[in-house]
N, C-alpha and C positions, 0 to 999 in steps of 0.2 A: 633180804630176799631179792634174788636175782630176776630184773623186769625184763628179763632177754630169757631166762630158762622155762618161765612158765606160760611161752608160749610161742607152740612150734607152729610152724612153717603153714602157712595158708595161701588159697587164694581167695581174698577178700573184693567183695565191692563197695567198699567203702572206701573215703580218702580222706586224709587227717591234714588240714594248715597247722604250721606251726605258728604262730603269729605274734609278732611283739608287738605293744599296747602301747608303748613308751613309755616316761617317768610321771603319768599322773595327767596332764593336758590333752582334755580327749579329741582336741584340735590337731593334736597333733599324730594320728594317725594319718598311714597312710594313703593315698585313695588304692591303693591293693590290699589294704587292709578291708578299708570300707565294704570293697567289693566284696570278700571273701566274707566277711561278717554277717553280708543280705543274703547270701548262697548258705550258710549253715542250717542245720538240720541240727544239729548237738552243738551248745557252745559249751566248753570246761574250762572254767577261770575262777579263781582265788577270787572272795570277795571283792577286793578292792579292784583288781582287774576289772573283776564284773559289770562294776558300776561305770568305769570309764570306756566301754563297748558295747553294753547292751543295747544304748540307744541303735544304731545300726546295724540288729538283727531285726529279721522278722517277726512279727508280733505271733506269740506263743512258742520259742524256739525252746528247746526243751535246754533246761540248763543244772545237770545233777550237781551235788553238792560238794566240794573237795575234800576230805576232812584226813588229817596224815595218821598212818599206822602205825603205831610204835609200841613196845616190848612193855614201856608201862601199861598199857592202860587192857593190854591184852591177859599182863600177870593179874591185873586185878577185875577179870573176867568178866570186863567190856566185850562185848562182840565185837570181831577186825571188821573194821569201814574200810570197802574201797578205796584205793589212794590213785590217783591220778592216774597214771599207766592204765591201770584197770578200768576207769572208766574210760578210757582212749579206746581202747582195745576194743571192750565192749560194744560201744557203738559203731566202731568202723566196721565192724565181723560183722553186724547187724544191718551193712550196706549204705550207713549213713556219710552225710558229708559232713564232716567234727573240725570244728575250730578251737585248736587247745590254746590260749590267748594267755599270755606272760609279762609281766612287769619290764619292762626297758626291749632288749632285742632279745631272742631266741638263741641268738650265738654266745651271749656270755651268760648264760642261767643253765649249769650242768645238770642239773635235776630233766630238764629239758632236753640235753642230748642223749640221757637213758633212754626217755621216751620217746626218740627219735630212734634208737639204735633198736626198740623194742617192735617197731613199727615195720624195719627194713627186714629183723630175722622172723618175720608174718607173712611179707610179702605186702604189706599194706602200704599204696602209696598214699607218699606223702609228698608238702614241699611246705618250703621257707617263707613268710612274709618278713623280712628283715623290720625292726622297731626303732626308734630314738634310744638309745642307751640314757641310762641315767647321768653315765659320769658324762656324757656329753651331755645331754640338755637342762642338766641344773644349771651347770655355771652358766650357760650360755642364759637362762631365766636370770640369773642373778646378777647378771652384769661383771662376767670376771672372764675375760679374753682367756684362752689358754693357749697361745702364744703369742709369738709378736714381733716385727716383721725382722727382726735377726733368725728366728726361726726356731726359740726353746727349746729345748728336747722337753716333753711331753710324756710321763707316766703316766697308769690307773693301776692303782693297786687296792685290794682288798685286806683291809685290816686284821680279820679273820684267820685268812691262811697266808699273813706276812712271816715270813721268817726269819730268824736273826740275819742270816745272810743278803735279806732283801734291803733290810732296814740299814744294814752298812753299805752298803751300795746307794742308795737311797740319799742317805746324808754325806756321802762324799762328792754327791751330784749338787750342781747350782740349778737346777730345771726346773719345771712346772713339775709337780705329783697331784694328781687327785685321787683320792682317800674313799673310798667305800666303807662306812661305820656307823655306828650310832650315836645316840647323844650321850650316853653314859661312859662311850669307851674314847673319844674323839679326844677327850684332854690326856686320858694315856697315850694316845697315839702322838701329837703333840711332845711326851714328853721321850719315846723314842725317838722320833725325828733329832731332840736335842741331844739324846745320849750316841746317836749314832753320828754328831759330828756338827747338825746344823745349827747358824745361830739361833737363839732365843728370840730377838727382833726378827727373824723372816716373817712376813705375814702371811697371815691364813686366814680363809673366810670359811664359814660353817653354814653350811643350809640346810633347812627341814622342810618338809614338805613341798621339797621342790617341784616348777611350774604347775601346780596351785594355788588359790586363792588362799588358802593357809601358809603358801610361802611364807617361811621368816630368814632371814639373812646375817649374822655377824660377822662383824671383822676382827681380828683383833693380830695378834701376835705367835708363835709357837709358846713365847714365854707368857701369855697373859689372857689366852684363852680360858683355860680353866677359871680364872677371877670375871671375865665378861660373863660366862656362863651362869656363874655363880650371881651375879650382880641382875641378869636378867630372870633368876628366879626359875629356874626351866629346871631347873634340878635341886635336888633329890626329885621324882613326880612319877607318874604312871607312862609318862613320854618316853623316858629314860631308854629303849630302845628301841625307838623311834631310828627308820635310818637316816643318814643324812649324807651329805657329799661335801667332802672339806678340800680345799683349795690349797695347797701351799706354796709359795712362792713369789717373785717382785709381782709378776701380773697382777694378784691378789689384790695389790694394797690398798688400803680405805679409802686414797684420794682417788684413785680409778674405779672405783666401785659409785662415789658419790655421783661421778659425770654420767657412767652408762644404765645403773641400776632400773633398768627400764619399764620392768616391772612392776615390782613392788613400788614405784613412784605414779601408778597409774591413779587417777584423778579420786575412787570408788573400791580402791585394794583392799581387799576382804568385807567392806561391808556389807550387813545382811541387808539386806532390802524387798518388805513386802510389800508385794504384787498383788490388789487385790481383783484380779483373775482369773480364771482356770488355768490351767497349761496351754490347751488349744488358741483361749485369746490370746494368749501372752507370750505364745512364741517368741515372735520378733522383738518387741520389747525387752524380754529378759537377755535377749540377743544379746539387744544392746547394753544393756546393761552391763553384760558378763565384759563386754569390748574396754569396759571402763574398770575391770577388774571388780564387780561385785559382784555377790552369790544372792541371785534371786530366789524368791521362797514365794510361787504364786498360793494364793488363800483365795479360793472365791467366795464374794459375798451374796448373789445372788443365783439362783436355779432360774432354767429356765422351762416351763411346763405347757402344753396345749390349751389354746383357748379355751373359754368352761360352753361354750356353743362357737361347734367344729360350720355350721352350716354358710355364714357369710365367709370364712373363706373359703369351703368349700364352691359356692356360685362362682366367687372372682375367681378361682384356676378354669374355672367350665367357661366363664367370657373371656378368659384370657387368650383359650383357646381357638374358642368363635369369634374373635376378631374384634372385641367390647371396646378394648385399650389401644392408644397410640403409644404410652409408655409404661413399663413400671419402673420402678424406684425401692432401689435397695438402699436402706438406712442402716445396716449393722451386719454381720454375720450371720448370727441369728435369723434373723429373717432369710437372707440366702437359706440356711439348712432347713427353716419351717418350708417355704416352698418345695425346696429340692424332697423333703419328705412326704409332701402331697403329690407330688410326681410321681415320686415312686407309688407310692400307694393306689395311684389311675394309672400306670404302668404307659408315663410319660417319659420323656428326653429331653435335653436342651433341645431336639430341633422343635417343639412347638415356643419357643422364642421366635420363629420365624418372623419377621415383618415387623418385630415389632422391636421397639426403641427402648436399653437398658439403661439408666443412670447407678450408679452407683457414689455411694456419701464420701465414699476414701479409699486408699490403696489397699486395706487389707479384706476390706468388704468386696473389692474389685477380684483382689486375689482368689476367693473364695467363688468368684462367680467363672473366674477361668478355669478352677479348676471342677466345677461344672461343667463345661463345657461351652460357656458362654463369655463373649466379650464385650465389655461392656461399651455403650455409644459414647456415655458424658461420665467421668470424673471432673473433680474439682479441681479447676486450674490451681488453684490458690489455700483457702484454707478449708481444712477439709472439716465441713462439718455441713449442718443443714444451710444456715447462711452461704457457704461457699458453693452449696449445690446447685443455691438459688440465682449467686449471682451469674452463673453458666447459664443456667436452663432458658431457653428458648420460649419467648410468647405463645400463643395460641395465635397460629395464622390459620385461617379458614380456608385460604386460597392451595395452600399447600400440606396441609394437615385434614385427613377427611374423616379423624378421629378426633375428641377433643376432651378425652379422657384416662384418667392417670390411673392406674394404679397403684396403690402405696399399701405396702403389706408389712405391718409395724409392731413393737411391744404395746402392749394395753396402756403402759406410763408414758409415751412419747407426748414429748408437746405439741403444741399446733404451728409454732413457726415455720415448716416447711408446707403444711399445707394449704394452712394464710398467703404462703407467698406464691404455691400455684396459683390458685385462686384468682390472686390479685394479675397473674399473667393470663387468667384470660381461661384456667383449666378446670375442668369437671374432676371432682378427687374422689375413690373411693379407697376413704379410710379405712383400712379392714385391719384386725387385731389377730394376728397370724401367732403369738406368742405370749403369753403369760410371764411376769418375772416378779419373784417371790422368793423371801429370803434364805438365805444361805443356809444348809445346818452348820451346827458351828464347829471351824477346826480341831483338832486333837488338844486334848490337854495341853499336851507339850507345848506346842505353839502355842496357845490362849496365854498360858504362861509367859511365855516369853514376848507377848504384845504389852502384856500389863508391868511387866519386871524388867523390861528396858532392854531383852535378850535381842530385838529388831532395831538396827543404827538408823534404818530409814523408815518410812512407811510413804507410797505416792498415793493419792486420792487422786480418780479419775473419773466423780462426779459425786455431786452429794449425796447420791444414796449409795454411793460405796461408804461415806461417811456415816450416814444412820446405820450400815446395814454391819460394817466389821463393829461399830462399839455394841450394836444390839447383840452379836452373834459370838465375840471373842473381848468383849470392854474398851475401856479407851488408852491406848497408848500409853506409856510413859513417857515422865518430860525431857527427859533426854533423848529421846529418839528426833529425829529431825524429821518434819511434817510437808511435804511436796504436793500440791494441791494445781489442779490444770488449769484452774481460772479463777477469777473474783467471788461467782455466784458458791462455790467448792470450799473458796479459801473461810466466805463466811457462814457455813455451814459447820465448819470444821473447829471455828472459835465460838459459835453460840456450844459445840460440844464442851469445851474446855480445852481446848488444842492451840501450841503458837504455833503459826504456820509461820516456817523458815524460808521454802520455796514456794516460786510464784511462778507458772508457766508465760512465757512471752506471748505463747500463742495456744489456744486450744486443739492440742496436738498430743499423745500421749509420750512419742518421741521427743520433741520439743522440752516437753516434760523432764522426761531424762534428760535432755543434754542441760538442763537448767542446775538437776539435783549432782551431777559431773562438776557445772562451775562453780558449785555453794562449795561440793569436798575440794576441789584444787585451789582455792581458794581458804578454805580452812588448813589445809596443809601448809599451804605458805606460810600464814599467820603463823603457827607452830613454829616451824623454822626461824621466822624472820625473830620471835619471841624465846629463842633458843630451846625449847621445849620439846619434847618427844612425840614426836604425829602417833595419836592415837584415834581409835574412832569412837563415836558415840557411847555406843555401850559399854564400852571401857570407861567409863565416866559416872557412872552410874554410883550411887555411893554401896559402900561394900563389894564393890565389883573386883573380881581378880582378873590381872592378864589372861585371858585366853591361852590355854595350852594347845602347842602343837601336836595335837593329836590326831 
């Protein structure tokens, strides 16, 4: 069916992006992409697309389903499902602004210049957000230059529609070629390469799941790929047409791959690592984490709920107001959003902060007070916790303070360190219980499973009752998982469970944290190496455990 005959000539107020995705790293969009992704009204993308964009749509952007039309499934009297074109169409004629978002660039995916050619005989404007092509940004993930400063000559060809006369061309070339194929056809391709002239020894490198945390990488030869293949187990399997991007050529070779493979040599490369937080806390953290090449999987252990009597904090926002307090003191996030929701609820703003003096426990609590609208007076120079609030915070001077009262608006479980140590400077505290925190429900199956089955290489504890609260809610870990715990009082809460704890934070910091559970993996990867062994991670270790498929 022709996606140009069935649909004449309009004038539409809609507009369609065409938009590449890149090969999989959703870093590496563009910021024209980004832009265009906040501005959609319809996003249309292929699952896997989906998942590496959606973050930078607007929350509820309409996103239909792509499913392709084909002559089987209609002989055996399926209903025709829309196929892409049609949903373009669709929405743009319906005046929207449509993001049709594509794996690699928009220029080399022909499916895509139909829909582009369908767009123009509509009358329906459109334009280009150009993507990371695959065959460029695999190798460049993988660590394999494709050229080099004599200046290679440089192919991409598609294994698919190679044709004999490419393949002899092909092999009478000494140049770089990179391969568009999958893992079940890559050793044929390989064995054209040789039939059309090249040696058996050129090297080739084969990548799956490129720039992903499922990257995997081989090197091997024209002549001895198919046996590396074989030896890593990746085949026969359900991967089998998985695509990948094969290398061939000097650039290739496995001794240049070992020095640049910059990637996959990252400290935390693929493992999974539970985060026992929500998403919202654990933003930055999993940030960080992802920086080290892990795939965070936050689990929260704890809910957070309203006081079971709303009236003491109710009073302290009404003296907050009336001028009761010289300071308040935010200890957690949390607390930020219990306040900011009794503001709203008296139909307040930050400016009744006016006059009055914020503390804040740490940067990300701080964050959460700017984007309030407020900035906070004292953060922690140093460590960020109640001790380090304490040791900033300023006496009670009478002469210059005509207030001498704190407010500290907290979870029911907080300890009293912080208010011992106003106290002790001289300040009147009123303790008020702005939030409730109570346990978790417990994760999906699937996960709980894979906490107990050794499916999680890591797990960080970032206080003890994240430790009561995942074993009560999802069990206790497996012992291969490696156990990362923020401090002493954590570490041994975490061993009266039955847990060794591997990592030890330097400092009571959740970042800290991380960069500690970074030096344990790059650290065990050495050891691997230096013990000539194969760097695998945790869960690979598990007994009965197979390789991870690239899937």
């Amino acid at each position: 069916m022709s996606p140009i005959a069935d649909h004449p000539a309009v004038h539409a107020s809609g507009h369609v992006t065409f938009l590449g995705a890149g090969p999989g790293d959703p870093g590496l969009l563009t910021l024209r992409a980004v832009e265009a992704l906040a501005g959609a009204e319809v996003l249309i993308a292929e699952p896997d697309v989906l998942e590496v964009v959606r973050g930078h749509a607007r929350p509820g952007v309409s996103t239909p389903e792509i499913t392709i039309v084909d002559d089987a499934s209609t002989a055996a009297g399926i209903p025709a499902i829309r196929d892409a074109v049609n949903l373009v169409m669709e929405a743009a004629r319906g005046g929207k602004r449509v993001v049709r978002a594509v794996t690699g660039d928009p220029g080399l995916d022909g499916d895509t210049g139909a829909e582009m050619l369908a767009c123009a005989a509509a009358g329906i404007p459109f334009e280009v957000v150009p993507g990371i092509a695959a065959a460029v940004g695999v190798p460049a993930y993988a660590g394999v230059p494709l050229r080099d400063a004599q200046g290679t000559d440089v192919r991409f060809v598609d294994s698919r529609t190679a044709g004999e006369r490419c393949w002899t061309e092909l092999g009478a070339s000494d140049g770089t070629v990179v391969v568009s194929a999958t893992l079940d056809t890559v050793a044929a391709t390989a064995g054209e390469f040789v039939a059309a002239g090249r040696k058996p020894d050129t090297p080739m490198t084969v990548t799956v799941a490129g720039t992903t945390t499922r990257q995997r990488t081989w090197s091997a030869t024209l002549g001895t790929i198919a046996l590396t293949l074989k030896q890593a187990k990746v085949l026969p399997s359900a991967s089998g047409h998985q695509p990948v991007i094969a290398v061939v050529g000097e650039r290739s070779a496995p001794a240049q791959r070992d020095q640049l493979a910059w990637f996959e040599s990252k400290q935390l490369f693929g493992w999974k690592v539970l985060v026992p937080r929500t998403k919202e806390q654990a933003a930055s953290l999993s940030d960080q984490l992802r920086s080290y090449g892990a795939v965070p999987h936050e689990v929260p252990t704890i809910a957070v709920e309203p006081p079971r009597t709303p009236q003491q904090m109710e009073r302290a926002v009404k003296g907050l107001v009336t001028g009761r307090y010289e300071w308040i003191a935010f200890t957690s996030v949390n607390a930020v959003k219990a306040v900011r929701e009794k503001f709203e609820e008296y139909g307040l703003d930050a400016r009744a902060f006016a006059g009055i003096k914020v503390a804040a426990v740490g940067e990300q609590t701080a964050a959460a007070l700017v984007d309030f609208g407020v900035k906070p007076d004292l953060v922690p120079s140093g460590e960020q916790s109640a001790a380090g609030l304490l040791d900033d915070w300023p006496p009670y001077d009478p002469v210059f303070d005509p207030i001498d009262r704190v407010f500290l608006p907290r979870a029911d479980i907080a300890t009293e360190t912080l208010v011992a140590g106003l106290i002790e400077l001289g300040w009147e505290v009123d303790d008020v219980t702005a939030y409730r925190t109570v346990r978790a429900s417990p994760p999906p199956a699937e996960t709980r499973e894979a906490i107990k089955g050794g499916g999680f290489d890591a797990v960080m504890f970032t206080s003890s009752s994240t430790v009561r609260n995942l074993v009560g809610i999802a069990g206790k870990p497996h012992n291969v998982t490696v156990i990362a715990c923020i401090g002493p009082a954590t570490a041994k809460t975490a061993e009266e469970h039955g847990l060794r704890v591997d990592v030890l934070s330097p400092e009571p910091s959740v970042h800290k944290l991380a960069e500690a559970l970074a030096a344990f993996g790059a650290q065990r990867r050495e050891a691997a190496r230096e013990a000539g062994e194969t760097v695998t991670r945790p869960s690979e270790r598990r007994p009965g455990s197979r390789r991870r498929r690239t899937t």
